[in-house]
C-alpha positions as a Python dict, from the first residue, in 0.01 Angstrom:
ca = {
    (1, 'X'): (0, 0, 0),
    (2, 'X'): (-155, 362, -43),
    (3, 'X'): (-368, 487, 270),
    (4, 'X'): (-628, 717, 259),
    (5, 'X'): (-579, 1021, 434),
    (6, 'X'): (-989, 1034, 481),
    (7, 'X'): (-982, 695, 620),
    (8, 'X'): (-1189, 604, 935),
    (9, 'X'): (-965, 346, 1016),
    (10, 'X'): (-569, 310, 968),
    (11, 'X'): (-345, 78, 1036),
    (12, 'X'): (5, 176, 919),
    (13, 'X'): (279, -27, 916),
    (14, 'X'): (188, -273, 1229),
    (15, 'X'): (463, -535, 1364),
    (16, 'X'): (336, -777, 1632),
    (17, 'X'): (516, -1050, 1777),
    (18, 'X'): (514, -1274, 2143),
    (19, 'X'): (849, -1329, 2271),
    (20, 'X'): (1071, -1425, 1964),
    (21, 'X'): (770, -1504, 1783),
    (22, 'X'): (698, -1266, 1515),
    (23, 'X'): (248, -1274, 1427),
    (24, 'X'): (250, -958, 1276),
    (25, 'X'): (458, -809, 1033),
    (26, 'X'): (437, -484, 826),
    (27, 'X'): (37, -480, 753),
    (28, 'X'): (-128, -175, 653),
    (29, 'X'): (-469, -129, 561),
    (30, 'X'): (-742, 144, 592),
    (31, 'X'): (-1071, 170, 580),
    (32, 'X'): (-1313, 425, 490),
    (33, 'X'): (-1607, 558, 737),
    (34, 'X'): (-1960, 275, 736),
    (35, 'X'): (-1794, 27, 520),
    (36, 'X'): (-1739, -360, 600),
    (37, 'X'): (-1381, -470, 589),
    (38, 'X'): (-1221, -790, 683),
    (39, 'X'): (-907, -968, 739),
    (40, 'X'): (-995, -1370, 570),
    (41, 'X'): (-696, -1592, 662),
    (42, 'X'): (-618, -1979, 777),
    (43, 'X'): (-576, -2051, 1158),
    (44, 'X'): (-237, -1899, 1278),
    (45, 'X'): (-194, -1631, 1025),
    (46, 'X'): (-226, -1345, 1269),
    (47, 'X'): (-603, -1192, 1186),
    (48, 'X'): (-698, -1237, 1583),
    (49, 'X'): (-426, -1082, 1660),
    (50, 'X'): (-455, -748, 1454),
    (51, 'X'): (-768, -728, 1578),
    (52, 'X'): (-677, -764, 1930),
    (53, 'X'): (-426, -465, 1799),
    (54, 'X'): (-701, -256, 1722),
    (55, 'X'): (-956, -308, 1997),
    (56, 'X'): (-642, -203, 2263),
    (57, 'X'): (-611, -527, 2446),
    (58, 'X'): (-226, -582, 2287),
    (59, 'X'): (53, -331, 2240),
    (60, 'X'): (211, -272, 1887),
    (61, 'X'): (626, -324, 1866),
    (62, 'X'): (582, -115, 1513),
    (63, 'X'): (364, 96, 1360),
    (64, 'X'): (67, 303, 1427),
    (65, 'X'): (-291, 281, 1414),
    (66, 'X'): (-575, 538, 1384),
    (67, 'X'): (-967, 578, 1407),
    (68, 'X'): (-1175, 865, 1308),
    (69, 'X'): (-831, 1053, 1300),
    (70, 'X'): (-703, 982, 1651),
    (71, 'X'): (-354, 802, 1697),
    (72, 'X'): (-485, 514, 1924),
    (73, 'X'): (-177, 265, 1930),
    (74, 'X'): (200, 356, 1889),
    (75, 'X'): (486, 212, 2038),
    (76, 'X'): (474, 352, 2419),
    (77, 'X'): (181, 456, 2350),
    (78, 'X'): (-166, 321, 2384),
    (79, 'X'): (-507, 426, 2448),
    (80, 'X'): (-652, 200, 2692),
    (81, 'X'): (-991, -16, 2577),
    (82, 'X'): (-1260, 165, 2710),
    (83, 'X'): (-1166, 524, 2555),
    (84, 'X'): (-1170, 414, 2204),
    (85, 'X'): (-1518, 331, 2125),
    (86, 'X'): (-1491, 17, 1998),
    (87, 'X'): (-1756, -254, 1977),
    (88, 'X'): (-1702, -632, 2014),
    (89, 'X'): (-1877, -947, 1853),
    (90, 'X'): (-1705, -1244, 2023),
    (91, 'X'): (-1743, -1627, 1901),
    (92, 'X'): (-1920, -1706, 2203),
    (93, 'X'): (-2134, -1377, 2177),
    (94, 'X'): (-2096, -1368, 2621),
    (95, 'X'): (-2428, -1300, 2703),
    (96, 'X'): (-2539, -1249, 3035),
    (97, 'X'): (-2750, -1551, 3117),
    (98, 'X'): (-2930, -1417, 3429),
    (99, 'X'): (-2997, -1107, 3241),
    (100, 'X'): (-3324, -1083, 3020),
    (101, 'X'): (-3241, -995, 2614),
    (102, 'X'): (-3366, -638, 2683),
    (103, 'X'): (-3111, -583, 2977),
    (104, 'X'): (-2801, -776, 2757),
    (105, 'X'): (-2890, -544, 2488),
    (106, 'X'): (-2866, -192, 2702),
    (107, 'X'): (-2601, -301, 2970),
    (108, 'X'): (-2331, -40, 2833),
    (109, 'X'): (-2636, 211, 2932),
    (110, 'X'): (-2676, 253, 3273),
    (111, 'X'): (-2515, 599, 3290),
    (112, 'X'): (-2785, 689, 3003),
    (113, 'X'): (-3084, 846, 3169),
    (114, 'X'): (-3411, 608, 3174),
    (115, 'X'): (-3589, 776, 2815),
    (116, 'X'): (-3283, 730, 2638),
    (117, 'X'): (-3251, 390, 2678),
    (118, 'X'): (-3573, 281, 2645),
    (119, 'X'): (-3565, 505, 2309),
    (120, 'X'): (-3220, 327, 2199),
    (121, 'X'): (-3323, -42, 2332),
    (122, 'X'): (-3652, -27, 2113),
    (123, 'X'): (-3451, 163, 1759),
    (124, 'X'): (-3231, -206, 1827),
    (125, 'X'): (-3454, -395, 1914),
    (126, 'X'): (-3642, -333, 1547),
    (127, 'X'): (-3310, -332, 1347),
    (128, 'X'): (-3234, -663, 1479),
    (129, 'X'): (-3551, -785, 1446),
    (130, 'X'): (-3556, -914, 1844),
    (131, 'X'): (-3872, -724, 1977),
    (132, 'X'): (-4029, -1035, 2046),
    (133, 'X'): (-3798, -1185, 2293),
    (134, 'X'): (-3711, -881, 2496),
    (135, 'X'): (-3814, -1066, 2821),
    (136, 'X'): (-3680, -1353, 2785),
    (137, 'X'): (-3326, -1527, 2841),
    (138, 'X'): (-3026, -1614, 2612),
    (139, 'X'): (-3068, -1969, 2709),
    (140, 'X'): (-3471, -1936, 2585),
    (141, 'X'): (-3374, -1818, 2197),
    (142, 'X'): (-3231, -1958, 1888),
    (143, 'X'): (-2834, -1928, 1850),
    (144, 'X'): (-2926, -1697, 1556),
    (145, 'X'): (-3103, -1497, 1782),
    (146, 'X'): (-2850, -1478, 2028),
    (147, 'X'): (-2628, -1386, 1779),
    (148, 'X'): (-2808, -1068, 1661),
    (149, 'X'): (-2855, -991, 2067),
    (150, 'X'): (-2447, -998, 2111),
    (151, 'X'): (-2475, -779, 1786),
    (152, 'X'): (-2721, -481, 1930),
    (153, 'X'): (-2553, -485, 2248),
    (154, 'X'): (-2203, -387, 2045),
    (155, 'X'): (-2409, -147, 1852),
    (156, 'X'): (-2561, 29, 2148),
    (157, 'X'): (-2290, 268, 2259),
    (158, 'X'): (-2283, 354, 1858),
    (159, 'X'): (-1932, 274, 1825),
    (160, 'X'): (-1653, 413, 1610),
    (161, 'X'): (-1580, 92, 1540),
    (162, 'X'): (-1706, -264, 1574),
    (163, 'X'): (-1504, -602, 1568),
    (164, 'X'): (-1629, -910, 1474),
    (165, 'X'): (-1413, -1215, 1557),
    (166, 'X'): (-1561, -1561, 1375),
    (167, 'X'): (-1907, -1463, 1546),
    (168, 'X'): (-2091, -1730, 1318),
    (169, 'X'): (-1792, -1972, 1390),
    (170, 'X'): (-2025, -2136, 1650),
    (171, 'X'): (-2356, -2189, 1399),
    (172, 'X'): (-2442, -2471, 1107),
    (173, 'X'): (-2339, -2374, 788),
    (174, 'X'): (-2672, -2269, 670),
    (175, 'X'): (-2770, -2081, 937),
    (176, 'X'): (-2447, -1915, 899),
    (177, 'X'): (-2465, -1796, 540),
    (178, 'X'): (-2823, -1650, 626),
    (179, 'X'): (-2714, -1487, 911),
    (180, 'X'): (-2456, -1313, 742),
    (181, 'X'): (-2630, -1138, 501),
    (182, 'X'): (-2835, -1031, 792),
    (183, 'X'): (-2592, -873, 939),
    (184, 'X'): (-2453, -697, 697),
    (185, 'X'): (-2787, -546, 639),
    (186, 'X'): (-2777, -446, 979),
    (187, 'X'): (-2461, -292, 931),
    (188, 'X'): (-2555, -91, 684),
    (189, 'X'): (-2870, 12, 808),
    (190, 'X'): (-2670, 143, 1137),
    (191, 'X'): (-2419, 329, 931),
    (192, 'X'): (-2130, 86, 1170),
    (193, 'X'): (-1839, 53, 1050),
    (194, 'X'): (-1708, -265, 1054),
    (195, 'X'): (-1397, -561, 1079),
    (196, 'X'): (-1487, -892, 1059),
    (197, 'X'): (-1232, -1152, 1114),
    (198, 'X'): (-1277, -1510, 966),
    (199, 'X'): (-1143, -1854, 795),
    (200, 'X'): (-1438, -1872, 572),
    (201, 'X'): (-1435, -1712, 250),
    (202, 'X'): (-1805, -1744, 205),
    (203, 'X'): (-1882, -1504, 510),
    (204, 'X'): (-1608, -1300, 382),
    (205, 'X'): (-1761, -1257, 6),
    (206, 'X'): (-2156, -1202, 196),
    (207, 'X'): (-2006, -928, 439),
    (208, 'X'): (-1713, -750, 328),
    (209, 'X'): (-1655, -446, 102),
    (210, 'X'): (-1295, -487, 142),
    (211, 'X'): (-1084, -822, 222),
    (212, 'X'): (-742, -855, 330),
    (213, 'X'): (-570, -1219, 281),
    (214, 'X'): (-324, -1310, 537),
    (215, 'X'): (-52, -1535, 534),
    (216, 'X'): (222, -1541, 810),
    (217, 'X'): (139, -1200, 948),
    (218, 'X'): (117, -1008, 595),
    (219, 'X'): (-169, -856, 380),
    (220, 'X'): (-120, -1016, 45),
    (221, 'X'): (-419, -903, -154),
    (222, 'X'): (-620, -654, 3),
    (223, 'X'): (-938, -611, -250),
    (224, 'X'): (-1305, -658, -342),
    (225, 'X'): (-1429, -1012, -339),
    (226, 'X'): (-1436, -1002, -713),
    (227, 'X'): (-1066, -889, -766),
    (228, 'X'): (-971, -1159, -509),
    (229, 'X'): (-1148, -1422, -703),
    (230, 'X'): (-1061, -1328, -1068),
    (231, 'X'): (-721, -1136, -1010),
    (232, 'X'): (-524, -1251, -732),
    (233, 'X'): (-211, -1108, -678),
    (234, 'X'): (40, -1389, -599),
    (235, 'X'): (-48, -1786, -554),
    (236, 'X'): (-121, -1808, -250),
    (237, 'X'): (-435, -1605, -287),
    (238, 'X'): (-530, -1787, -617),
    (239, 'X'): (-485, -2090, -421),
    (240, 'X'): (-734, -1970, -116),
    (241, 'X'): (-931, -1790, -239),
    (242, 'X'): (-1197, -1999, -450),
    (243, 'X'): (-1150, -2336, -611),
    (244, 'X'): (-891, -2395, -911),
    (245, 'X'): (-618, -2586, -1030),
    (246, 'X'): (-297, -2523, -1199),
    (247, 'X'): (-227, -2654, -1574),
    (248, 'X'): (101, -2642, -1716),
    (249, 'X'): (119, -2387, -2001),
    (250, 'X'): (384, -2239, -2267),
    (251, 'X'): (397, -1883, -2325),
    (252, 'X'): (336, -1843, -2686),
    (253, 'X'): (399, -1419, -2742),
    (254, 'X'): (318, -1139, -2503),
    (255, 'X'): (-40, -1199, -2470),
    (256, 'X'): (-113, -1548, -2537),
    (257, 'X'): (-12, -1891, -2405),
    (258, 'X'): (-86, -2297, -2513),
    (259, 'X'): (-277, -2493, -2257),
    (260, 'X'): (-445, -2845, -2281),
    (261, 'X'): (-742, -2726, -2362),
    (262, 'X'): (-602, -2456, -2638),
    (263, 'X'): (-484, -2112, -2628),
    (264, 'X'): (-570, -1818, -2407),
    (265, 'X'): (-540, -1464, -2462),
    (266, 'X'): (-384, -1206, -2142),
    (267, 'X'): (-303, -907, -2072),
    (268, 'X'): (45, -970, -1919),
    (269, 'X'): (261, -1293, -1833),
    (270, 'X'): (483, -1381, -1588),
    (271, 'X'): (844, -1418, -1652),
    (272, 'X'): (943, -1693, -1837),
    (273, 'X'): (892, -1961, -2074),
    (274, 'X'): (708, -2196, -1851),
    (275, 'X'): (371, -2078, -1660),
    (276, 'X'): (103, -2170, -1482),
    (277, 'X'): (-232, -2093, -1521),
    (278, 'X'): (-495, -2091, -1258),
    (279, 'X'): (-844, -2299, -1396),
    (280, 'X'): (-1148, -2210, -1181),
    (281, 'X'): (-1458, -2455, -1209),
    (282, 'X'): (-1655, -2145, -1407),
    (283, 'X'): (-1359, -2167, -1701),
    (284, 'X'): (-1500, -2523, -1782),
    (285, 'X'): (-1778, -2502, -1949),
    (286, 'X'): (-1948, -2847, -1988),
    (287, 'X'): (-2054, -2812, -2409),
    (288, 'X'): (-2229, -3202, -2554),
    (289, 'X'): (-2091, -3011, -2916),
    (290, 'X'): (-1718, -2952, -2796),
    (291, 'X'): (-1447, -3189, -2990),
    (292, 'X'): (-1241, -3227, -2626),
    (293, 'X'): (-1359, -3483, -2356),
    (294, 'X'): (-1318, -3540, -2036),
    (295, 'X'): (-1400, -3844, -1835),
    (296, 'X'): (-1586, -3785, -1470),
    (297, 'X'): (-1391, -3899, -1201),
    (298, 'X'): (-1597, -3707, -925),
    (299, 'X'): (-1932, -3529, -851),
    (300, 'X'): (-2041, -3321, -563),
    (301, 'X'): (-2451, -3225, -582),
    (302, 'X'): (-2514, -2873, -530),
    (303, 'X'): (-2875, -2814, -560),
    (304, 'X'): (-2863, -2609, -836),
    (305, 'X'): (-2515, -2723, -953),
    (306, 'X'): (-2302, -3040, -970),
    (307, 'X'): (-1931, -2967, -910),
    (308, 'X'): (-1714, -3193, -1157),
    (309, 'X'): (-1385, -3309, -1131),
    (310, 'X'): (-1277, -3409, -1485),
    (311, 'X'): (-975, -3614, -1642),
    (312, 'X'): (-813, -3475, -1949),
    (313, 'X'): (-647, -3686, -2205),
    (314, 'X'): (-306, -3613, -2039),
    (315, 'X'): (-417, -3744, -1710),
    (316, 'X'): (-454, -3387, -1551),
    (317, 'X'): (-792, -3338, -1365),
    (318, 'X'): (-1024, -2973, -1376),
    (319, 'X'): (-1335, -2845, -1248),
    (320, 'X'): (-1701, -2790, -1397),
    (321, 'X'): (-1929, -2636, -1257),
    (322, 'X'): (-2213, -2767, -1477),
    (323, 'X'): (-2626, -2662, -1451),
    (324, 'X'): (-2737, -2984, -1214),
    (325, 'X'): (-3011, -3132, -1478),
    (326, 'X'): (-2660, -3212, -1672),
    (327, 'X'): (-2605, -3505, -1419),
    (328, 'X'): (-2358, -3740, -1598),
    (329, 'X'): (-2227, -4059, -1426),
    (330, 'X'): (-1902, -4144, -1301),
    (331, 'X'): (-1667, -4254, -1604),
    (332, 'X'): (-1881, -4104, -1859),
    (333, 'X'): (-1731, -3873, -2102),
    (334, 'X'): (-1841, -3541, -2145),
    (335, 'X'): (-1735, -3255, -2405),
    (336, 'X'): (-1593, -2959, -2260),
    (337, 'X'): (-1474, -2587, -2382),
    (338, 'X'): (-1324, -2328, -2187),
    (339, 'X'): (-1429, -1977, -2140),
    (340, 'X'): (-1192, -1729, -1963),
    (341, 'X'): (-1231, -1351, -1912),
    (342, 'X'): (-954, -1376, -1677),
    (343, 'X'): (-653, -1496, -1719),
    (344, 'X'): (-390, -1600, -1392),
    (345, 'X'): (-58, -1725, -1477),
    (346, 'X'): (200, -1746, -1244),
    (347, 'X'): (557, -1912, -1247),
    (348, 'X'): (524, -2287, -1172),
    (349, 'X'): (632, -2380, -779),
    (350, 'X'): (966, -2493, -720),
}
């Protein structure tokens, strides 16, 4: 992976492990000054603990990592905490609860003379939208709200960094997706720059500029959302990331291959006779005038969209998604056609 020399934030070649346990294995990454990355992986793939890498609280075995120029982590060498400017967004947000909003929000200030935090509490108390509730309690507000207090508190010290770890983890799904948009306007409004660790691809593709994929302590993709999506680099990424399956398919010349559904034109194949090619619900397009059917074995209501799972003549099953006033019963048979701008074949699992 290429770093950028201008990069805010580094990490270059970082090995972590506990005991015999190796979490972290060569994983670079950088990150440019007020932009949004994050590091989107399933439980146990080591995203905690690069961020726990970065913030100071665990050594590195290998590697290096640097902010705003600065070598902050070697091996035998390591900046402690406190001297790196770094901000913190924890799951449980850790509020003070005997402390009012307006004192949570400042507490990193009490070296700060009086004006100046008065000045900085009421610049975050606006961005975050929490003027309101300055006087009263965590336990008194909204879990958004507390949120967005755990948020201007990090903020406060104006960090070189800030660290998110799964801080909507703990809030319904649609107060979740709301809230991180929010954020992210916050973000950007504060000029922060940012790492946000999560499972959830959804947060991910709201937030993030840039996303590393982990898997077993490596960066396999790190990309825009879109790129992530539409041209993953290996399978494991086309697998999580999105929704897809795989169809068996013969490679026909250089560019094209022979699918169920009829031939697709790419830009380059994968070794070997026998591919794979990756089928996301947007390739199906549901079309009353297409010769092909396919019968509805499944339906999931979207609001705006139904989500179909589809049998093909050969038994195989895809993915529509289809406008929702097309709502079609179970068994029925629908016509179908695909339309594909992208492309992803890989060679079929052992």
């Amino acid at each position: 992976m290429t770093l950028n020399n201008a990069a805010h934030l580094e990490v270059i070649g970082l090995r972590h492990a506990y005991g015999d346990q190796e979490v972290v294995r060569d994983l670079s990454f950088s990150l440019p000054r007020g932009a949004i990355g994050c590091l989107l992986g399933p439980s146990g793939c080591g995203k905690t603990t690069v961020l726990r890498c970065i913030a100071g609280f665990e050594a590195v075995q290998e590697g290096e990592i640097r902010l705003a120029g600065r070598v902050v982590s070697r091996p035998g060498a390591r900046l402690p905490p406190e001297k790196r400017r770094i901000g913190m967004v924890f799951q449980d947000y850790a509020l003070f609860p005997h402390l009012r909003i307006a004192e949570n929000i400042i507490f990193g200030l009490q070296r700060a003379p009086t004006a100046e935090r008065a000045a900085r509490l009421h610049e975050l108390a606006e961005l975050v939208g929490l003027s309101p509730v300055l006087q009263k309690y965590p336990h008194e507000i909204s879990g958004g709200q507390q949120q967005r207090v755990a948020l201007a508190r990090a903020l406060a010290r104006r960090p070189e960094l800030l660290l998110l770890d799964e801080p909507f983890s703990n809030l319904d799904v649609e107060l979740r997706e709301r809230l991180s948009l929010e954020v992210r306007d916050i973000l950007r409004a504060s000029g922060a720059t940012a790492i946000l660790v999560t499972h959830d691809q959804h947060e991910a593709f709201a937030m993030a500029d840039e996303i590393g994929v982990l898997h077993q302590g490596r960066i396999q993709q790190w990309d825009t959302a879109y790129n992530l999506y539409h041209r993953p680099a290996n399978r494991f990424v086309a697998d999580f990331v999105g929704q897809g399956v795989f169809l068996p398919a013969k490679v026909l010349s250089s560019n094209q291959l022979h699918i169920e559904l009829g031939v697709l034109n790419a830009e380059a194949m994968p070794q070997g006779r026998d591919v794979e090619v990756l089928l996301r619900p947007d390739d199906v397009v549901h079309d009353d005038a297409a010769p092909t059917r396919a019968e509805v074995v499944h339906k999931a209501f979207r609001g705006a969209e139904i989500l179909y799972t589809l049998r093909l003549a050969s038994g195989r099953k895809v993915l529509a998604l289809v406008p929702s006033h097309h709502n079609h019963a179970l068994g029925e048979r629908i016509g179908i056609r695909l339309d594909v701008d992208h492309v992803v074949a890989f060679q079929p699992q052992s």
